[in-house]
N, C-alpha and C positions, 0 to 999 in steps of 0.2 A: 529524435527524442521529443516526445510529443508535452503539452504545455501541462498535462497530470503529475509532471514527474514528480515522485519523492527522494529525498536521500536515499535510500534503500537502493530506488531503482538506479539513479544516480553515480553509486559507483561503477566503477569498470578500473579492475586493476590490467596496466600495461606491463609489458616488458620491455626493457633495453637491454640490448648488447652492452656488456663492461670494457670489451676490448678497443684501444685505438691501434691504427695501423698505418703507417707511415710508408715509404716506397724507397727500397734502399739503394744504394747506387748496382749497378748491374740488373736490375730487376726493370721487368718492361712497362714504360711507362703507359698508361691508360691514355684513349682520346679524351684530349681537352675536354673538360666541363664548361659549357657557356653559359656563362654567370651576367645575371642583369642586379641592379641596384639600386633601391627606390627608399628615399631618404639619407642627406648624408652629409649630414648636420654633423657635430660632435662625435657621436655615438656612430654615427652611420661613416663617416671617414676613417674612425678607427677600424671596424671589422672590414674597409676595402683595403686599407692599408695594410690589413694580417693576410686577407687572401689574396691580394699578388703577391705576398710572400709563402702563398702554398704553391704545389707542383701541380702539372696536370688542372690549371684551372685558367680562362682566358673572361676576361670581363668584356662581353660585347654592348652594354645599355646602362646607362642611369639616368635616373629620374629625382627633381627636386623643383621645386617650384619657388626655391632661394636662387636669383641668377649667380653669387659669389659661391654659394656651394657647388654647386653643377659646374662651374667653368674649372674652379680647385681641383672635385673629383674625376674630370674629365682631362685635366692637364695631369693628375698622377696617374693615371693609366696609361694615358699616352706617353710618358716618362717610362714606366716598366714596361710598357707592352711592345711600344713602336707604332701603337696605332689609335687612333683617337675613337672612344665611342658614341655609340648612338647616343645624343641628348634627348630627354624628354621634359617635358615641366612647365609649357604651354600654360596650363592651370591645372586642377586640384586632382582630376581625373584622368591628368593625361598619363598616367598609371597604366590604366586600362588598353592602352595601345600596345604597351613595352609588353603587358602581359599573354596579349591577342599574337604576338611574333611567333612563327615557326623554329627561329632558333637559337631560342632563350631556352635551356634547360629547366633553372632553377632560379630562384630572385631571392633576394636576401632584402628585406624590409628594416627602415632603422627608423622610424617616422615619429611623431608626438601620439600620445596613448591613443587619443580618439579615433583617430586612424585607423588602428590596427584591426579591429575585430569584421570594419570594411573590408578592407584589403584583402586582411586574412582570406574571408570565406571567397571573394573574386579569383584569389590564386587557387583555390581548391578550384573554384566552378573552370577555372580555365589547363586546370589539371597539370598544373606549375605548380613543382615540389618546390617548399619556402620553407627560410629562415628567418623569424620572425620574432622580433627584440621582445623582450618582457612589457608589460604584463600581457596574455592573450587578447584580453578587453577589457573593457571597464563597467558590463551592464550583464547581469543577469541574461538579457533575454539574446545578446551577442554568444554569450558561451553556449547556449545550449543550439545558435544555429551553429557553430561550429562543434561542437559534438554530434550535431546530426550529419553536416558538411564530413565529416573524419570518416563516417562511416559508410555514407553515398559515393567518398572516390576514396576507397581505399588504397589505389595508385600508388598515392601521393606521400612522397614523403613531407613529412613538418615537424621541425624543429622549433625548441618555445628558447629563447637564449640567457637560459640560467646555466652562467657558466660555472658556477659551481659543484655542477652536476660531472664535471668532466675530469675531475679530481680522482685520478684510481687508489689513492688513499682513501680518501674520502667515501669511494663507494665499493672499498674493503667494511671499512669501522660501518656504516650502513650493511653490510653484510651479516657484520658479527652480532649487530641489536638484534636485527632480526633472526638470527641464529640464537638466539636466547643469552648471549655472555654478560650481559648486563640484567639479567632476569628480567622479572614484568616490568613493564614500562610503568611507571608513577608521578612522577611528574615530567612536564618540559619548563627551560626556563630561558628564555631568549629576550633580549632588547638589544636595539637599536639606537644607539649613542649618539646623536650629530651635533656637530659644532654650531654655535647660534650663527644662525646666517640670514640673511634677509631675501636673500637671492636675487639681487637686483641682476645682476650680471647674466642670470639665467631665460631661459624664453618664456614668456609672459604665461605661456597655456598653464605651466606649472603650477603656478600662484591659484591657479580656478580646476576647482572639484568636478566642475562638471566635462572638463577637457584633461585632467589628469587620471581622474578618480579618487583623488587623494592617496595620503601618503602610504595609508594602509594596503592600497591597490598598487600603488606606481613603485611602488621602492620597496616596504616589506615582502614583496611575495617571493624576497629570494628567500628571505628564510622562511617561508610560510612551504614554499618546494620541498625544501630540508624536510621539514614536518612529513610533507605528504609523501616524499622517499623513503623515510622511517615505516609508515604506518599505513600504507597504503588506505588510508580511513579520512574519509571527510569527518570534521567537527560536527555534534548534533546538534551545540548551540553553543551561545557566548554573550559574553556580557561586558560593557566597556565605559571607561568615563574620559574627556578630554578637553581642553580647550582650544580654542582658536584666539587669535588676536594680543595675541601676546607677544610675535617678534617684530610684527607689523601692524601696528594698531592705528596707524593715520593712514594705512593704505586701503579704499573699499573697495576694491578688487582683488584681494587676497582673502580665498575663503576657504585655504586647506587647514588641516587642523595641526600647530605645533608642539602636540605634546598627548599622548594618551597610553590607557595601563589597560590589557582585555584581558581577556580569560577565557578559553579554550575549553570544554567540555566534547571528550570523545566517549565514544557507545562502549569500549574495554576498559573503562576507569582513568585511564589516561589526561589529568590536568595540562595544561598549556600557560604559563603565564608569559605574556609579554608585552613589553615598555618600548615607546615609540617618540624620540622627540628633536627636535633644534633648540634645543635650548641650551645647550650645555658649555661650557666653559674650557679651557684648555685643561688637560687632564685626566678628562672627563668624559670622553669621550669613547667609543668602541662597537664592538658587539660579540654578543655574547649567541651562540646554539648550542644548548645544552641539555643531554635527557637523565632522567635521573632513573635507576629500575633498583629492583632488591636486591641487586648482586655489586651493585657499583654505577658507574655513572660516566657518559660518552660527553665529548668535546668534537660536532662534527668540523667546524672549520678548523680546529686544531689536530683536527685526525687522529686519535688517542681516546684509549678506555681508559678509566682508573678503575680497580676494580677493589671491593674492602678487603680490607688485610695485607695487600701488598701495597710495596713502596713505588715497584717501578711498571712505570704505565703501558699498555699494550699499544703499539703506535700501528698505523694504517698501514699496508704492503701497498703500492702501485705507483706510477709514475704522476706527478704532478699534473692538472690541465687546466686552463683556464679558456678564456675567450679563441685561444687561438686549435686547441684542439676540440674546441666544441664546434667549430666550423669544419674542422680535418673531420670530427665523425658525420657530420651532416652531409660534405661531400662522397663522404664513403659509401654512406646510407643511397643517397642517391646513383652513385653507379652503379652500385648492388641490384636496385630497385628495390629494395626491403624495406619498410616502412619502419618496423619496427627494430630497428637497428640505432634509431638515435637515442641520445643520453634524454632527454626532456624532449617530449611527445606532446601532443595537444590534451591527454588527462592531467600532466605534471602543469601545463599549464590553467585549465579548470578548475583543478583544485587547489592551488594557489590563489588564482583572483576570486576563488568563493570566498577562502576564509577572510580576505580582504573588504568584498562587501559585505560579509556575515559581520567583523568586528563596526565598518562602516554605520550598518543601522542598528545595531547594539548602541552604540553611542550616541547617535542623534536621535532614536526612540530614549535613549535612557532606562534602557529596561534589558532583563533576557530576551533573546530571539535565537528561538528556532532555525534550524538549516531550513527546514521543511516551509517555514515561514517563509525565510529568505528567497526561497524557488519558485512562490508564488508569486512573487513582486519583479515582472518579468518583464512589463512593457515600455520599463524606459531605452532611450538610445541614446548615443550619443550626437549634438546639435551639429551636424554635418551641412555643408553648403549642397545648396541642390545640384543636382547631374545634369551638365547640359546636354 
């Protein structure tokens, strides 16, 4: 995808399989999948914790460059598995050894944002199908080498870990909108509720924009997914107001923003409004995905239409899924060798962190901007330690 690109050119509508598939007793088990693991922090312990709890899956490698995380996740493998694996995490890069292996299958990534859009494209160039935590990246000019990357090894499978996505209710009622049962889409109305919190307790990168991406990038693009599930349509433009320094105002290395309201403009009429903050109070709290069309009005994380006139709501058909069967379709995917067989693909995540840095520079220009704007503002990365 070359650096001309415009919205237009921009899209590429994906498909995903809906179906999961599980392995029932009697049925022949498939060769182990050798699974490596590179971050495994919080976020990166939970998803090894759920996959030695899948079948047919053996963890040979992890990497973390925390000596207490690495020893943790290398003493609970060796707990399920009987066998202890390969450490990595020397320093920052020693990633790139784990991924250089002949028998590593597949890597599941759980790393701080900045990371990702690195790693990402290295697990493409080294032709290791990856699961790879949200957000894709944090910069313009990272997504589009990974929408070029998606396209050079099509190989590969990659999964973007919006577990939301794995909800077979969920992407019933996504079925039905876009089956017309809600009629035209009119408005969305989504926010994001969090508890006032300061985050001391959390890892520092969090606190700074330019290692997160801010909150619009690192945390909304679940629901910003939702969006792009519905509508297969990038935003054309947006407009946003917000502050900073309000949960943390003596601290000057916190420079994300805690609190702000955008506004969504898509090319079919389609509004977007949504409310972003830590501010809130006991009670107060939640969130909301909600679209509104001229027949009634969907609930996707409640999985249910209302539709007007009637009392009782059209609820989702399909089995529930979270984190743990959006790794069962990733493994699936990969034995298969089908690319496009995962719930969230590297478009679901594209256009998730666009609308993220679209609302981004809405709010710090203080003005409307343009997708098309947005695409051109392509040259930043993120502040990575040099490669020795």
């Amino acid at each position: 995808m070359g650096d001309g690109m415009t919205r237009r050119t921009f899209v590429k509508l994906g498909a995903a399989s809906l179906a999961f598939r599980a392995f029932s007793v009697g049925q022949a088990q498939p060769k182990p999948l050798r699974v490596a693991f590179v971050g495994v922090g919080g976020r990166g312990t939970l998803l090894l914790r759920t996959t030695l709890e899948l079948p047919a899956v053996q963890v040979v490698a992890v990497c973390d460059v925390e000596p207490s995380h690495l020893e943790r996740a290398c003493q609970l493998v060796e707990q399920a598995q009987g066998k202890r694996p390969e450490a990595y995490g020397k320093h920052p890069y020693h990633y790139r050894d784990l991924l250089a292996r002949d028998d590593v299958d597949c890597v599941v990534f759980a790393t701080p944002c900045y990371w990702h859009g690195v790693m990402y494209l290295d697990a493409f160039k080294a032709g290791k199908h990856f699961y790879g935590e949200k957000p894709l990246a944090i910069t313009v000019r990272e997504l589009k080498l990974l929408q070029d990357a998606r396209k050079r090894y099509p190989q590969v499978v990659a999964q973007v870990g919006f577990q939301w996505g794995a909800h077979q209710g969920r992407a019933d009622i996504v079925r039905k909108i876009r089956d017309g049962v809600i009629g035209d889409l009119i408005e969305g109305r989504f926010y994001r509720h969090n508890s006032w919190a300061s985050l001391s307790g959390w890892r520092g990168w969090l606190k700074k924009r330019a290692l997160s991406g801010d909150w619009m990038v690192e945390q909304a693009v679940h629901e910003f997914n939702l969006i792009w599930w519905v509508t297969q349509t990038h935003p054309s433009a947006a407009y946003a107001v917000g502050r900073r320094n309000i949960v943390e105002p003596e601290n000057p290395e916190r420079d994300v923003t805690d609190f702000y309201i955008a506004t969504l403009e898509y090319p079919n009429g389609l509004t977007v409004h949504y409310t972003h903050s830590w501010i809130n109070p006991q009670g107060y709290t939640g969130i909301a995905t909600h679209f509104i069309g001229t027949k009634g009005a969907a609930d996707l994380l409640g999985c249910t239409i209302q539709l007007r006139g009637q009392n009782e709501p059209v609820r989702g058909e399909g089995e529930p899924g979270d984190t743990k069967e959006l790794l069962q379709n990733f493994f699936d995917a990969v034995r298969a060798g089908d690319p496009t067989q995962v719930y969230c693909g590297i478009d679901n995540g594209v256009a998730a962190s666009l609308v993220g840095l679209l609302i981004r520079k809405a709010m710090d220009e203080k003005r409307r901007v343009t997708l098309d704007e947005l695409l051109r503002d392509d040259k930043e990365m993120p502040p990575l330690p040099p490669a020795s």
